[in-house]
Every structure is written in C-alpha cells, then in structure tokens.
C-alpha positions as CSV (number, residue, x, y, z in Angstrom):
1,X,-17.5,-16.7,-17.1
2,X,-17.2,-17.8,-13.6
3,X,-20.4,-17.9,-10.9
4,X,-23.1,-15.0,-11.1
5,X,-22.9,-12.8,-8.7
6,X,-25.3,-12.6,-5.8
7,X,-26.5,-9.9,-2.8
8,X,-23.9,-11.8,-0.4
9,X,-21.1,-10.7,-3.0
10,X,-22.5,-7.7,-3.4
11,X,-22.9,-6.8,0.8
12,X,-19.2,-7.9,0.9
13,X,-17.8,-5.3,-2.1
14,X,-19.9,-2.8,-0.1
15,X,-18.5,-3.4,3.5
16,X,-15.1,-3.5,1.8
17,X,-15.8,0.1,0.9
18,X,-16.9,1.1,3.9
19,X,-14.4,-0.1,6.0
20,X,-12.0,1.7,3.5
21,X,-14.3,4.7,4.3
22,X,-14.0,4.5,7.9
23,X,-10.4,4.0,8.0
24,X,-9.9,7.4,6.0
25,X,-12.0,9.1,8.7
26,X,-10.1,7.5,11.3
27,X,-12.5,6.2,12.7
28,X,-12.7,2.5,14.4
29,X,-14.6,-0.3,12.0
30,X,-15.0,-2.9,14.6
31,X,-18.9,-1.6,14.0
32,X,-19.0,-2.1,11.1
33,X,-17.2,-5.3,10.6
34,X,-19.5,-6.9,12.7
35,X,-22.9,-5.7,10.9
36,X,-21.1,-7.2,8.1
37,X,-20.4,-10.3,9.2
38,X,-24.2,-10.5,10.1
39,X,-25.5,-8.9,7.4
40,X,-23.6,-11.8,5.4
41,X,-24.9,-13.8,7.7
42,X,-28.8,-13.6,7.5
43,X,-28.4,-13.1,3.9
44,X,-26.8,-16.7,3.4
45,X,-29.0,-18.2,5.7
46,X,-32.0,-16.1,6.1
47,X,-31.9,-17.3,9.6
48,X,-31.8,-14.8,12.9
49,X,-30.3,-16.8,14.8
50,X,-27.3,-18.8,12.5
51,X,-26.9,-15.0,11.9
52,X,-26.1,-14.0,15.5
53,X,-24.6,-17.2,16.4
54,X,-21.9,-16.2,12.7
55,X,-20.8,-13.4,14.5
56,X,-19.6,-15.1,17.8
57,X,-18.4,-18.0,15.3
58,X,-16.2,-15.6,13.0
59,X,-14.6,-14.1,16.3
60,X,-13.5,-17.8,17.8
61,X,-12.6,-18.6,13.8
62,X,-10.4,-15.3,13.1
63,X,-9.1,-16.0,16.9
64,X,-8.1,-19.2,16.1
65,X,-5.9,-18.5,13.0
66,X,-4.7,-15.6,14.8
67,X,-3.6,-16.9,18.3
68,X,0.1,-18.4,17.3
69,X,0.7,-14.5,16.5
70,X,-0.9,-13.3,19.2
71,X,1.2,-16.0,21.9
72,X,4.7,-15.3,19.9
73,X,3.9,-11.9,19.8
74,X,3.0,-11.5,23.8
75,X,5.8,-13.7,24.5
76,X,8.8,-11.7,23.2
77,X,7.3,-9.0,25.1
78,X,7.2,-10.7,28.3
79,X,11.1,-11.7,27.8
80,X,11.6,-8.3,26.6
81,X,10.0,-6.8,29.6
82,X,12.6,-9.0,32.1
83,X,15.6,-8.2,29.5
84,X,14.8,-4.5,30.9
85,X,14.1,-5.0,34.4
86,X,17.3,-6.8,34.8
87,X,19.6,-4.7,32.5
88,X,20.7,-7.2,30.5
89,X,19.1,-5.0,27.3
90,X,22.0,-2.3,28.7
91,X,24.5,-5.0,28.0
92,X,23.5,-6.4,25.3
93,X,23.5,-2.8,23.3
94,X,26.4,-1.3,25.2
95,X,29.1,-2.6,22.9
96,X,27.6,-1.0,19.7
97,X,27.5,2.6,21.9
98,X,31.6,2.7,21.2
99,X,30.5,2.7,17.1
100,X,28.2,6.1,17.4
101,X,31.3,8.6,17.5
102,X,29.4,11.2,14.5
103,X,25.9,11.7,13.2
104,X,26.0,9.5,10.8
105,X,27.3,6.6,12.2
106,X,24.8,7.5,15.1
107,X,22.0,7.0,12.5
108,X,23.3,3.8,10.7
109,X,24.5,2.4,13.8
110,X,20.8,3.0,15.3
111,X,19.0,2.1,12.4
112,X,20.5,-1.1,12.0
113,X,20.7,-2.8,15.5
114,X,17.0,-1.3,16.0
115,X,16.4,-3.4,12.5
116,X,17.9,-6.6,14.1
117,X,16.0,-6.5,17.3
118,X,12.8,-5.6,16.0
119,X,13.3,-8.5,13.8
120,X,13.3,-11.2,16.9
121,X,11.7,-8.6,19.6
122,X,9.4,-7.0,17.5
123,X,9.5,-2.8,17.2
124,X,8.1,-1.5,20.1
125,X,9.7,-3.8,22.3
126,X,13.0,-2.8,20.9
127,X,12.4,1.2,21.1
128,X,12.6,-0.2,25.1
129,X,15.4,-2.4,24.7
130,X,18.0,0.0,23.3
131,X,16.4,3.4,23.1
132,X,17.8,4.7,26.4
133,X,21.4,3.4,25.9
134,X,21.7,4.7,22.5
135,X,19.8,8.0,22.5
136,X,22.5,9.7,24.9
137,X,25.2,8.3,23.0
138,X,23.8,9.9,19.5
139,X,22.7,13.3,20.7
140,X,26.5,13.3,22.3
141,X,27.6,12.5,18.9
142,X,26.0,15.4,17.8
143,X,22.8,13.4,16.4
144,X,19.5,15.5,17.3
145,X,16.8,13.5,19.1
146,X,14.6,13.4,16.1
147,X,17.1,11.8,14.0
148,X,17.4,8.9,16.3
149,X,13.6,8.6,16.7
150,X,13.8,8.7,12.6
151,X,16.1,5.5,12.6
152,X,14.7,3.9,15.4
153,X,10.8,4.3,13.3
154,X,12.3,3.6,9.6
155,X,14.2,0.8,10.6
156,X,11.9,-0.7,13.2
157,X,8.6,-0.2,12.2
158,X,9.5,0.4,8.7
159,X,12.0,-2.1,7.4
160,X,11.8,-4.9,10.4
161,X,8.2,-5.0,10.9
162,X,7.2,-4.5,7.4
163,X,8.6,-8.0,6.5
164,X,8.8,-9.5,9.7
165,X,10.9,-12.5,8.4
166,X,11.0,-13.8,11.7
167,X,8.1,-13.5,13.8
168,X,6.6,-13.5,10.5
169,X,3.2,-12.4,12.1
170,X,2.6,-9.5,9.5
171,X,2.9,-12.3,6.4
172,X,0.5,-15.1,8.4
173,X,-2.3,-12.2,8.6
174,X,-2.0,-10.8,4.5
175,X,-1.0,-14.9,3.3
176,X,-4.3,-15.9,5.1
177,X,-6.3,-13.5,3.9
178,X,-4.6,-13.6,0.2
179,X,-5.2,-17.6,0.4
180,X,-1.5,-18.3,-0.5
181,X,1.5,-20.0,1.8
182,X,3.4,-17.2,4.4
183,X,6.6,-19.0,2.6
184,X,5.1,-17.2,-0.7
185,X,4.7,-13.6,0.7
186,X,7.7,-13.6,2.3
187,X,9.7,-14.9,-0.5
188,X,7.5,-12.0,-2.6
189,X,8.5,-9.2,0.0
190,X,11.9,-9.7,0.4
191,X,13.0,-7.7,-2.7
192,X,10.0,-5.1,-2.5
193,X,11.1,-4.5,1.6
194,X,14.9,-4.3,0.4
195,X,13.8,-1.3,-2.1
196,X,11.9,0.2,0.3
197,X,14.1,0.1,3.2
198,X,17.2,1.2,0.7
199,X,15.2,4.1,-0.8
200,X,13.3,5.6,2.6
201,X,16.4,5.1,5.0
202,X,18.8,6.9,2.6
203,X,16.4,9.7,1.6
204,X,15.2,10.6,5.0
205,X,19.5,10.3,6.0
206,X,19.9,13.1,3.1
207,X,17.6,15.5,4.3
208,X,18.4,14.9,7.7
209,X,21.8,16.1,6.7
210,X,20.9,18.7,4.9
211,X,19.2,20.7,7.5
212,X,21.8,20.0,9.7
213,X,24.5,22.0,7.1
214,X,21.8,24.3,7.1
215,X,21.9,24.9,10.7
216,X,18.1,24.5,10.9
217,X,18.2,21.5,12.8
218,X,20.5,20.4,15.6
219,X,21.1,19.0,19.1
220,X,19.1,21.5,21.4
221,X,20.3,22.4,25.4
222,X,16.9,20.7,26.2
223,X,18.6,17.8,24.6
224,X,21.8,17.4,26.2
225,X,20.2,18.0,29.8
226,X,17.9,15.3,29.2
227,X,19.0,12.1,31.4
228,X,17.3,9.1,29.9
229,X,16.9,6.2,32.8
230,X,18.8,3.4,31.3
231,X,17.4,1.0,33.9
232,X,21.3,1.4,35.4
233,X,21.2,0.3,39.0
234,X,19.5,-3.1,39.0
235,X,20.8,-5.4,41.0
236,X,18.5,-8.3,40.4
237,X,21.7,-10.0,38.8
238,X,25.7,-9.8,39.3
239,X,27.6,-7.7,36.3
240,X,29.0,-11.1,35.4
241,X,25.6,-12.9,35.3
242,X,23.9,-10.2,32.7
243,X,27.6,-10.2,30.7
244,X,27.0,-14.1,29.9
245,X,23.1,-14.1,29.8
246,X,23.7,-10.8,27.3
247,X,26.1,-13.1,25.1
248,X,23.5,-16.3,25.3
249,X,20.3,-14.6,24.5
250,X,21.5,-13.7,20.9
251,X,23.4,-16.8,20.3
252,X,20.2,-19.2,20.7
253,X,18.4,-16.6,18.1
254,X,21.5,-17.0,15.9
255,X,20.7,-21.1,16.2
256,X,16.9,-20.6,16.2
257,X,17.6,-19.0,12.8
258,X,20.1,-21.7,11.6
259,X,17.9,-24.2,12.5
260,X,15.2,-22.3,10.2
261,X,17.2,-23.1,7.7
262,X,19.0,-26.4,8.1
263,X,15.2,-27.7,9.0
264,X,13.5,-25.6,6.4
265,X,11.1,-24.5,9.0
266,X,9.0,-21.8,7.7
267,X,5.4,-20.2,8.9
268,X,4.3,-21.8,12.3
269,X,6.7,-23.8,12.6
270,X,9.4,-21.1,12.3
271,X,7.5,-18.9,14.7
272,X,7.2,-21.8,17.5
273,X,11.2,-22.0,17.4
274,X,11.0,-18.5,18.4
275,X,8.3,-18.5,21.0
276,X,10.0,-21.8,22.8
277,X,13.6,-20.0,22.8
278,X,12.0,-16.6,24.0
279,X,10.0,-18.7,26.9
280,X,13.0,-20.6,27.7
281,X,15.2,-17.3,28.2
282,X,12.1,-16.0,30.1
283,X,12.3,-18.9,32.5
284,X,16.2,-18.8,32.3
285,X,16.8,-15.7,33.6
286,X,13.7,-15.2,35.9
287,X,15.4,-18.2,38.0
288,X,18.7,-15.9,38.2
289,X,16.9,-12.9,38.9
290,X,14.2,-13.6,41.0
291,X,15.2,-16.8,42.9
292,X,12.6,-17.9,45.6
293,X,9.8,-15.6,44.0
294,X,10.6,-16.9,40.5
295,X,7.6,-18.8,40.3
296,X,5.3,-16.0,40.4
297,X,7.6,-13.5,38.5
298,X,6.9,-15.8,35.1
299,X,3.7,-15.6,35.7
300,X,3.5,-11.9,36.3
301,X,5.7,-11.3,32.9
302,X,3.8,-13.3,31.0
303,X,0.8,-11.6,32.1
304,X,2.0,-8.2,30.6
305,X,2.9,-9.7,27.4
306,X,-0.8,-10.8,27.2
307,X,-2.1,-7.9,28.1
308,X,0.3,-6.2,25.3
309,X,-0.5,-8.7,22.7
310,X,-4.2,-8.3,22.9
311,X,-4.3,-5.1,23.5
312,X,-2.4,-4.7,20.0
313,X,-4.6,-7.2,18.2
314,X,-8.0,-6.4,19.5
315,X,-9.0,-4.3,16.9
316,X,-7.7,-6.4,14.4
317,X,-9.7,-9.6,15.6
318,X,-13.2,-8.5,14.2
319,X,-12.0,-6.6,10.9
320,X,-10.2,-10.4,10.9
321,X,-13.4,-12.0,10.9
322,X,-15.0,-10.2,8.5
323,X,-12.2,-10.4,5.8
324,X,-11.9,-14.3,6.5
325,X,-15.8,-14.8,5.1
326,X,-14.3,-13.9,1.8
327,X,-12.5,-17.0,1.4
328,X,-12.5,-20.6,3.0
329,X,-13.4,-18.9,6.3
330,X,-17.4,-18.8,4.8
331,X,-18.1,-22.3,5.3
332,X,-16.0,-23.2,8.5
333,X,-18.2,-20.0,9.4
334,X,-21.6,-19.8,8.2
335,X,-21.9,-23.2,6.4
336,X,-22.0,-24.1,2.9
337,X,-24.6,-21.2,1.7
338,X,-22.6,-20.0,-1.1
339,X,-23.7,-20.4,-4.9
340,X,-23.0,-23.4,-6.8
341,X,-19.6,-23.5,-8.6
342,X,-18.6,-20.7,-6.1
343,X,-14.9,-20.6,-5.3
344,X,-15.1,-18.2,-2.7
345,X,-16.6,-14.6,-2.7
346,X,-13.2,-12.6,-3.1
347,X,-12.5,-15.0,-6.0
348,X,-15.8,-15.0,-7.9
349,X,-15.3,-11.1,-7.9
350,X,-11.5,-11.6,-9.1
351,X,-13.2,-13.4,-12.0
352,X,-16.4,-10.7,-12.5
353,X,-14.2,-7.8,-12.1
354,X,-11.9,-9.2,-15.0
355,X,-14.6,-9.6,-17.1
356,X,-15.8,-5.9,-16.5
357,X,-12.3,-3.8,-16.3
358,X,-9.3,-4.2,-18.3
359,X,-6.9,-4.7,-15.5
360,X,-3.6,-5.1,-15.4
361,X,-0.1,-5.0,-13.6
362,X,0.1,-1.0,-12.9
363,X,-3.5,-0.7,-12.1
364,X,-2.9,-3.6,-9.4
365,X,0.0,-2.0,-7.8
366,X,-1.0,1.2,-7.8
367,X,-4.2,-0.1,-6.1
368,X,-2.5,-1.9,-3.6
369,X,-0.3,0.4,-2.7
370,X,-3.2,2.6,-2.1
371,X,-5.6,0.6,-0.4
372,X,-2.3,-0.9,2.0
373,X,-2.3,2.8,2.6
374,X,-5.3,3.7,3.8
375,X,-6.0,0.7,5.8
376,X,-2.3,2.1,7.4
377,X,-4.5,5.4,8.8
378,X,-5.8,3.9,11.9
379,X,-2.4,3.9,13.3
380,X,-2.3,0.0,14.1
381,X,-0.7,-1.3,10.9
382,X,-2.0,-4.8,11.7
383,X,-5.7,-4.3,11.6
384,X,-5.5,-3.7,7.6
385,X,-3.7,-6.0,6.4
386,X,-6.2,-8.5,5.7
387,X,-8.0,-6.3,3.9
388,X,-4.6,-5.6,1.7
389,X,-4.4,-9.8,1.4
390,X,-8.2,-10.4,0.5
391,X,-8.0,-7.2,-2.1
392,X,-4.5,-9.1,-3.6
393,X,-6.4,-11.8,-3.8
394,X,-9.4,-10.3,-5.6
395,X,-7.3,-8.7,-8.4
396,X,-4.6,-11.3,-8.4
397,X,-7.5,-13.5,-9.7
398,X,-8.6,-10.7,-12.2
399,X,-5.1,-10.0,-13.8
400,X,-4.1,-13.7,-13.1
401,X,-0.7,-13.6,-12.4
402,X,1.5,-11.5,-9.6
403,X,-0.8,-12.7,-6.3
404,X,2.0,-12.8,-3.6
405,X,3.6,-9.8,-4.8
406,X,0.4,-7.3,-4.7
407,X,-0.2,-9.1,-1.1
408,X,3.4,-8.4,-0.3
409,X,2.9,-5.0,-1.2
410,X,-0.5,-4.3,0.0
411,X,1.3,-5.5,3.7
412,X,4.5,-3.1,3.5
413,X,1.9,-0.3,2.5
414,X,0.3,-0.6,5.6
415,X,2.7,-1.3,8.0
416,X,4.6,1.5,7.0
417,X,1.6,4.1,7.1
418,X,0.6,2.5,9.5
419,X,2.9,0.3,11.9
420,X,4.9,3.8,13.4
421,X,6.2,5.8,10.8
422,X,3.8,7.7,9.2
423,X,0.7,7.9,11.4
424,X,1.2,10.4,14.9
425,X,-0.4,8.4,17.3
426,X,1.3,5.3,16.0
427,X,5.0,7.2,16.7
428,X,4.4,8.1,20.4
429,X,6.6,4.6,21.8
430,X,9.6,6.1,19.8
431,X,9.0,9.9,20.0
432,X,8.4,9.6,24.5
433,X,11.6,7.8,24.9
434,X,13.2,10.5,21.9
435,X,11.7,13.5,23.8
436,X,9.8,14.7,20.1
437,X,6.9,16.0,19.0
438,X,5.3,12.2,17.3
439,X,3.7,15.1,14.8
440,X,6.8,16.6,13.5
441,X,8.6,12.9,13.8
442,X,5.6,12.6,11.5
443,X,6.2,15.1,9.2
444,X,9.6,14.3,9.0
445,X,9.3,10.9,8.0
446,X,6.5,11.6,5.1
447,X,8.9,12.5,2.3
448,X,11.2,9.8,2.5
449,X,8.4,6.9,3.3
450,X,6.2,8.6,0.5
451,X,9.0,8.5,-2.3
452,X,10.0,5.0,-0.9
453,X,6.5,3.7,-1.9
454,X,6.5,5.5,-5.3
455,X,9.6,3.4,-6.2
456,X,8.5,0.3,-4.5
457,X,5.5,0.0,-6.6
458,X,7.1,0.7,-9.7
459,X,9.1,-2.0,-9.0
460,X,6.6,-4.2,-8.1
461,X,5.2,-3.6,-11.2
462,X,8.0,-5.1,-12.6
463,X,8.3,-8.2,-10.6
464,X,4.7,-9.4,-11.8
C-alpha cells in the first residue's frame, strides 16, 4: 500500500497546482515557489528558523545541480558573442548562402543549419550567428521574412533545443527532477523529437506554401529594402585568419562529438567536452583578434555570457528548488523529516495515486503533454520542466512502466510552448532580426506545433 500520506504531501500536490495555476495566468511563481519551500519547511520541522534557513538552502541546493548548465550554457554564448564581433559567424554560414536559390530550399536550408548550430550554440545564440547572412539570401530567393523566422524557431527552438543532445541542459533539468539518468531521457526523446520535428517542420512548410500559391503571403517592398548588418567590415582579423578559424571551430565540435562516442561520454561529462572546446576557441581567437588587450577581452566575453546565462535561468532556480524537495533533494535540504518507509514525496503519491485512479498509458501522455504545455506559457521553456520531470515521475510510479518517455515528453512539451515557438514574447530574438510581428510568427507556428504534439503523444503512447 505504500506510506500514508501526510500534510507535507499534501502542501506539495497543492503548490504543484498552483504553480500550474500561475503559469496559465502568466504570471511569475518565483512567489510562490518559495512559500512552498517554506511552508514544507515548517511543516517537517515545525521549526522557524530550519524553515527560513530551507529556503536559502534549496536555492544553493537547486544552484548546485544546476551550475554545469548554467557555465556551458554562458560559455557558448560568450564564444558566440566573439564569433560575431569578429565575423567569423559570416564565414562560417556563407558557403551554405550559394544552396538558398528558391523558397523551399531557403526554408530547408535555414531550418537545418539553424538545427545544427543550435545543437552546439544553443538557439538564441544561433538566430545571431547566421540570421543576418541568411535572411537576405532567402527573401532574395523569394522566401518572405516570416518563413525564415518559422525555420529559424521550428528548427532551433523546436527541434534542437527540444532535445538538446548536446549541451544536453534541457535533459539534466527533466532527468533530475524525474530521478532517472540524462542518458535515459535522451535515449527516450530521440524518437519522440524525430516525430515531432518531422511532423511540425513539414506541416508548417505546407501551409507556408500554400498561401504563397495563394498570393496571400509573399516577400513585401519593406522586405527587400531591409539591409540586415551582417557584422561585414570587421577588421579585428585578416580574411584568411576568419577562413581557417571558420574551418577549425566546427572541426573540434565534429571531434568533441566523436570523442562522445568513442569515450562514451554522456551527461556532465559530455557537456564539459563542450564547455572546454568552446573556452578554448574563446581564448583561441581572442588572442588573434584582440592581441595586447586580449586579456581583458576574455574576461569582458565571458562576462556577457554570465550575464546571459543567469539572466535565462533566474526564474528557473527557485521553481528548481521547490520541485527538488520532491525527491532526494528533501533530506540534503530540510533533513530527514519525512515519514518512515517514505521513498520520496513525488513517489509516495505515484504509489497513492495508483491506488485511487485507474491510470494508464493514454491518461499519462495526454497528461504530460498537457502539463509540459502549460508550464511552456511563461515563455522561458526552462523554468517548467522540472515540473514536467517530477510529474513523469509521479505517474511513471502509478502506471509503473514508461518513466523516461512521459519525462521526455513532458520536456519537448514545454520547450516547444515554451522555448520560442509558440509563446510571443519568447519569439522576439527570431522575429527582431526577421523584421515580424513575434504575434503573427506566433500564430503561424500554432497549427503545425499543435498537430505535431497530437501525433507525438500518440506515439508516445505507443512507446510505453
């Protein structure tokens, strides 16, 4: 029958709910996360001040499993941000700019080099690396602006960031929270991000070209004046110098990923690969650029990516916390003030709940789906995962099988409600350097992401 349930599982199911809540009314739960964690807190200990002092604990705790995503995450940025100030991002793209010739093959060709990047740079990175290369070559091709910021967002913060096989910061948050190994999730995503990807890309291409035949949508005067500033001009480096530091850059990715596999290096270990190779490039190329002043110009990049990466994770550090009391976080946290026999709150209500509803396979995907969903509606994509993870968990536990796909699931929900395709205030990176409306890039996205997560969680259904 599993432990009895007490008022600390019962505060967490409610704060659960309300964070759901507050997420549907857009509204920020950093509040209410925190009341939480005290509430939970006081309860456990009946204590004021363990109560207080659980709160400043969670923080440091969620900060601490969160910081190698934070670092990797800040430094790409900080190598991206030198990548653009020296031009080198002009070189690197410029070869694929000879490929976008029609519409189509301006969307494809988009789509998938802003899927590789993103993959190693992250998205929003990316939308700066190549966006003002490849935007005038597309709208030239006769691809209207909101078609490129479509396969810049589907690709990028749909497809790339979704899984993040990488970086593989989006698994390390729902695999935490879900209790299970990041190899698991991302084995478990691989085939629901392929469907979803597949499905969204290709639906949103066949409506795009439908109201093009139509005549209803097409490359506007506004458009073909627009001069995008492509960063052309710099003469930090020599042409030569950013034509072999163009070539090296992806070449030590290519062997960072070789030696993934050759090493099996998965999880943190994969993602310090990555953050070593992007600080080496860093240093590489501020030494060519910058010379004498070098020495500060690291320090000054690496600054912005900082500033980026906890500027992006701010909000999820305290929903973080609160999410990480429902499993082993409790007693690193708060002590060991749980019931006898307890395996953890989320699990004792994995266990209640499948005493009390006939769950199954459909009911847990569609749920998933759902909840990924909503937690998507703040426009960060990040800060909800863990609630996807820790609700995985819970009814993982309940059905008993199918744990790392519903927290695989649960994650590409709300990344892409969330991450920059669905959510208007999430799409302004890609719609400023587009020139488009980030509400009717918005609108325009919602059919193919909607019927992409329809057939996702069908098959997810059947992968369980």
């Amino acid at each position: 029958m599993g432990v009895e349930l007490t008022a600390l599982h019962w505060i967490y199911v409610l704060f659960v709910v309300l964070i759901i809540g507050f997420m549907i009314a857009r509204k920020d739960t950093s509040l209410v996360c925190i009341v939480g964690i005290f509430l939970l807190g006081i309860t456990a200990t009946h204590s004021l001040s363990a109560a207080i002092s659980g709160v400043f604990n969670s923080f440091i705790y969620a900060i601490t499993e969160l910081l190698p995503t934070i670092l990797v995450i800040s430094i790409i940025v900080a190598m991206s941000k030198i990548l653009t100030a020296t031009g080198i991002n002009d070189v690197m793209v410029s070869p694929f700019v000879k490929l976008i010739r029609t519409p189509s093959w301006a969307y494809w060709t988009i789509g998938l080099l802003m899927m590789v990047i993103s993959w190693f740079f992250w998205p929003s990175p990316a939308v700066a690396l190549m966006g003002a290369v490849l935007l005038p070559a597309a709208i030239r091709a006769g691809l209207p602006a909101i078609g490129a910021a479509m396969a810049m967002n589907l690709f990028g913060h749909g497809i790339a960031l979704s899984g993040d096989f990488v970086i593989q910061g989006a698994p390390k948050l729902t695999a935490d929270a879900a209790g299970l190994p990041v190899s698991k999730v991302v084995s478990a995503s691989v085939p629901l991000v392929l469907v979803m990807g597949l499905v969204t890309t290709v639906t949103a291409f066949i409506l795009l070209r439908r109201d093009m035949k139509r005549g209803s949508l097409h490359v506007t005067e506004s458009e073909n004046a627009v001069i995008i500033q492509s960063n052309k001009g710099h003469s930090l480096l020599s042409a030569k110098a950013k034509t072999w530091l163009a070539i090296m850059i992806p070449l030590l990715f290519v062997l960072d990923v070789w030696a993934m596999a050759y090493l099996h290096l998965q999880g943190g270990d994969a993602t310090a690969l990555i953050g070593g190779t992007a600080i080496f490039i860093l240093i590489i190329i501020s030494l060519f650029a910058h010379r004498q002043s070098s020495f500060e110009e690291i320090t000054n990049y690496l600054i912005e990516g900082l500033q980026f990466g906890f500027k992006i994770f701010g909000a999820v550090i305290p929903i973080a916390a609160f999410f990480y009391l429902g499993d082993a976080g409790f007693l690193k946290i708060i002590g060991e003030h749980l019931p006898k026999m307890s395996n953890g709150i989320v699990n004792d209500l994995g266990v209640a709940l499948a005493h009390l509803v006939p769950l199954n396979k459909k009911i847990g995907a569609v749920t998933l789906t759902v909840v990924g969903a909503i937690t998507g509606l703040d426009g960060s994509g990040f800060s909800g995962i863990s609630l996807a993870g820790s609700i995985a968990h819970l009814f993982a536990a309940a059905i008993g099988t199918g744990a790392a796909t519903l927290t695989a699931l649960g994650q590409i929900a709300a990344i892409w409600v969330g991450g920059g395709t669905l959510v208007p205030w999430a799409l302004i990176p890609a719609a400023a350097i587009c020139g488009v409306d980030p509400f009717e890039l918005a609108r325009r996205n919602l059919i193919p992401v909607a019927v992409g997560l329809v057939v996702t969680t069908v098959v997810a259904m059947v992968l369980m």
